[in-house]
N, C-alpha and C positions, 0 to 999 in steps of 0.2 A: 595184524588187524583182526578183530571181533569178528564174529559172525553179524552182529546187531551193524557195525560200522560197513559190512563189506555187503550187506544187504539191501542197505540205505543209499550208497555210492550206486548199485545196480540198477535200482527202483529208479533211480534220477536220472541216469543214464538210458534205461527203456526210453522214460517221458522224451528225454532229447531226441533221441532218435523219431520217435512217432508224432512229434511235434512239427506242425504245416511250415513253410518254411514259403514266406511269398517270393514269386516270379524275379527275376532279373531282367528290365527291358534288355533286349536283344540287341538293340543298339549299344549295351554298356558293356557289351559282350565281342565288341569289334564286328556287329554285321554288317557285310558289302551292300545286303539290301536296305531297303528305306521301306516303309511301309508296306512289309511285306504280309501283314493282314486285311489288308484294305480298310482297317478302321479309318484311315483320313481318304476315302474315295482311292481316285486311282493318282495321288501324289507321287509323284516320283516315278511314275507307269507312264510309259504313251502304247494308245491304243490304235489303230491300225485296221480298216477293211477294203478288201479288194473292190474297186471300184464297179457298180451294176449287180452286185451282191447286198442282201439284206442282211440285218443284225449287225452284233458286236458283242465284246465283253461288257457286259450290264455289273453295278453291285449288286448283289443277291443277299436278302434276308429273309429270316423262314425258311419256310416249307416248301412255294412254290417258285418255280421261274418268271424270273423278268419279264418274258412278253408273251408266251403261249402258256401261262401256269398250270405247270406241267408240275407233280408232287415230286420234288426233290429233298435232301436228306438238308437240315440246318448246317450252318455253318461250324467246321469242328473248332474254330477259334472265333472268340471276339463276337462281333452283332454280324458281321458281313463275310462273304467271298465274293470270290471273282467269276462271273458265270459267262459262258456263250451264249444265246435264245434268238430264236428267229423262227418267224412264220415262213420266209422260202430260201433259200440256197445263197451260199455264200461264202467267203474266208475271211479270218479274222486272225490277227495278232495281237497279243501282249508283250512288251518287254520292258528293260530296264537297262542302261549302260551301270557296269563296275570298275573300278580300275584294280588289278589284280595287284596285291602285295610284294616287295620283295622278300628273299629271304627264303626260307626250305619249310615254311611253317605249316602241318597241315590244312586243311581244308573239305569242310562236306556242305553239299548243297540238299538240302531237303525240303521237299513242298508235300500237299496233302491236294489230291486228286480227286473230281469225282468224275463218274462217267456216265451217260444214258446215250447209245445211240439208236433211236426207233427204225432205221436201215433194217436188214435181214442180215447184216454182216459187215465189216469194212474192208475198205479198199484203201490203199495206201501206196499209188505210185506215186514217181518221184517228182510231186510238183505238190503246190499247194493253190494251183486254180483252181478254183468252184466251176470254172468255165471252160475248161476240157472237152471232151465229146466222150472220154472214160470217167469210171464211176471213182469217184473220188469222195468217200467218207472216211477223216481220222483225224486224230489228235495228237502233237507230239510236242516235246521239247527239247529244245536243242542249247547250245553254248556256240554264238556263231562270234565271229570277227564284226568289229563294230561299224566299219566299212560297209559293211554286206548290205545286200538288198533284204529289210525287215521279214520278206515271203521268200527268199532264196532258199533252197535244199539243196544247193551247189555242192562238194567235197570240198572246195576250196573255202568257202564259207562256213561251213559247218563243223566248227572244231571239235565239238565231241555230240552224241545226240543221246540223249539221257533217258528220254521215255518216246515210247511209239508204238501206236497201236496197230494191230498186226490181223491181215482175215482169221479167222477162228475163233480169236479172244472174246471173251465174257462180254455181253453187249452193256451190259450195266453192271455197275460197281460202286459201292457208298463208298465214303470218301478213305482213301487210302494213302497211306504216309511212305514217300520213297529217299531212301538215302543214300547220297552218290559221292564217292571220294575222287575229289575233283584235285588232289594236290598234285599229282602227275600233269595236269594242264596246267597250276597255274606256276608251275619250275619251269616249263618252256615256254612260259606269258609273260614271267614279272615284269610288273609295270606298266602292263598296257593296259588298254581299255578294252574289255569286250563284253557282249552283250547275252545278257538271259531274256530266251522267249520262248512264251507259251503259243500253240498256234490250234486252230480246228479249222477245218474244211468239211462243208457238206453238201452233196448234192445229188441226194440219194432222198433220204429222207431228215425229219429233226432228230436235232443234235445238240443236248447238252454238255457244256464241259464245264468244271467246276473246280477253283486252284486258289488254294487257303492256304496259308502258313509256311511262307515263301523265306526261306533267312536260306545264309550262306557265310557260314562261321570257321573258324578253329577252334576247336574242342579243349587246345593247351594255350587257349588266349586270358583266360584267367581261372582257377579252379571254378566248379561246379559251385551256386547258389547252396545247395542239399550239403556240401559236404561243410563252405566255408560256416554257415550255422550250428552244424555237427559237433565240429570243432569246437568252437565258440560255446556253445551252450556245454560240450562234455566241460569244457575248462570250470564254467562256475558248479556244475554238479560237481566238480572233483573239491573246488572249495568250500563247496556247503556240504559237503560229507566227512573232511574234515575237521569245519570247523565244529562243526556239530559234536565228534567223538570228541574232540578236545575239549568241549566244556566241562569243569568243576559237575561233579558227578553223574557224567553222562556214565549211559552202562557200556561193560566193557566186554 
């Protein structure tokens, strides 16, 4: 090959690689979740508040909170998330039922978090009533049995708990991406039904909580969007730099 032919295949091959390559709905990707940006409201969500408690999960857009607008960070996906807000004390759930896959196939659950709690600290014993006589401010998520009582922190219910805020932790935090490999749960679940819930409890003081970009996939359920392009496009740079040196007096 030429220096002029093997410079030309190169230069094509850059542009592929740094060429946008758009999104793959998440759905076409095998996700257990259903609108897990909340761009269609809370479809596919049921929402949940302890009775004699104020708030719930609001959609949030912008800047500020649903009902005390209070300056929170935009939404890191899409127009909306999914927020907490309340003027006084309360608990609140989010979840979704999935039914877990057979087979050995892996599996990662990731969502995107935000946090503000105006408290001096949190408190996280093992209940989720607002209506305790202990201080009870936190946020957590769990993977429970889909039997369960929606606000249970049972051990028996609570099959794996994935995020939970802990006394000490950072009172606020823009929004943050966690990634959990759930395939060990779902080889001792195949085929059932169980449930993802986000939950907050406050009763201290307000309490935002903020949960965007909610999927629950396998990573080996069909190659990467980024690469199967990659592919695709090196294939026709390999033919157009061919054909190119092959033409009647291309330089050699």
């Amino acid at each position: 090959m030429s220096m002029l032919r093997f410079s030309t295949l190169t230069a094509i091959a850059i542009v592929a690689t740094l060429a946008p390559v758009p999104t793959v709905e998440r759905e076409a990707r095998g996700d257990l979740i259903s609108n897990g940006g909340f761009e269609s409201g809370f479809a596919g969500w049921t929402r949940l508040e302890q009775i004699g408690g104020e708030g719930t999960f609001f959609p949030q857009s912008g800047t500020t909170s649903p009902v005390t607008g209070t300056p929170v960070p935009p939404p890191p996906g899409g127009a909306f998330a999914a927020m907490t807000d309340a003027e006084g004390p309360g608990a609140r759930v989010l979840y979704q039922d999935f039914v877990v896959p057979t087979g050995s196939t892996p599996y990662t659950l990731t969502f995107d978090l935000f946090i503000n709690n105006q408290a001096i600290d949190f408190f996280a014993p093992d209940t989720l009533d607002f209506a305790t006589p202990i201080l009870n401010q936190q946020a957590r998520v769990d993977i429970l049995a889909s039997t369960a009582d929606p606000f249970s922190v049972d051990p028996a219910d609570v099959l794996l708990n994935v995020f939970r805020t802990e006394a000490g932790d950072p009172l606020v935090s823009g929004y943050t991406t966690y990634a959990i490999d759930v395939s060990s749960l779902f080889l001792a679940h195949a085929g059932q039904t169980l449930r993802l819930r986000f939950a907050q409890t406050d009763n201290v003081n307000l309490f935002q909580f903020g949960v965007d970009n909610v999927s629950l996939v396998s990573p080996a359920a069909i190659p990467e969007p980024s690469a199967m392009a990659l592919f695709s496009l090196g294939g026709v740079a390999i033919a157009c730099a061919l054909a190119y040196g092959s033409r009647p007096g291309a330089p050699r």
